[in-house]
C-alpha positions in Angstrom: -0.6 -4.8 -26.5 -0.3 -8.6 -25.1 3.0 -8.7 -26.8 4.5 -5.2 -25.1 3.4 -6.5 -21.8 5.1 -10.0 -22.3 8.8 -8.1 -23.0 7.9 -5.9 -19.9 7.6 -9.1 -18.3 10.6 -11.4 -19.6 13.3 -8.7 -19.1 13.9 -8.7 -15.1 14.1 -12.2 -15.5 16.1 -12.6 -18.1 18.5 -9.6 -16.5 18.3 -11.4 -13.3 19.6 -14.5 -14.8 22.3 -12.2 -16.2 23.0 -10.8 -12.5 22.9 -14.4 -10.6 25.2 -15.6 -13.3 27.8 -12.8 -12.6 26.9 -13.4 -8.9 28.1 -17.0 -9.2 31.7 -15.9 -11.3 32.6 -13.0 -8.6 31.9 -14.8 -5.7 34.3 -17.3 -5.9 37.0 -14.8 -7.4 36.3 -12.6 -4.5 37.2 -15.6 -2.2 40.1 -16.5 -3.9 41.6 -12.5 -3.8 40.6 -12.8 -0.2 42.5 -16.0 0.2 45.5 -14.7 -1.2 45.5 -11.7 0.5 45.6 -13.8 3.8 48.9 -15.9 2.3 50.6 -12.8 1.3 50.1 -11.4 4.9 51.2 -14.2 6.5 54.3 -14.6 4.2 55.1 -11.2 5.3 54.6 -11.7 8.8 56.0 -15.4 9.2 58.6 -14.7 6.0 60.4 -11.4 8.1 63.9 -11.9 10.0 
């Protein structure tokens, strides 16, 4: 029984360790789509005759 209650216990922490981990990959990937987003916008804007 100790030993089913010990899984119970070590899987939300290690899946949040899986979570945070993604957190910290997406983050800045999600800042650099924004960031280029903002440079093709102004290309377009700036860029036109």
């Amino acid at each position: 029984m100790p030993a089913a209650t010990l899984r119970v216990r070590t899987f939300p922490i290690g899946l949040h360790r899986e979570v945070t981990a993604m957190s910290k990959f997406v983050a800045p990937l999600s800042f650099t789509l924004a960031a280029a987003w903002v440079v093709v916008i102004f290309v377009l804007v700036h860029g036109a005759p």
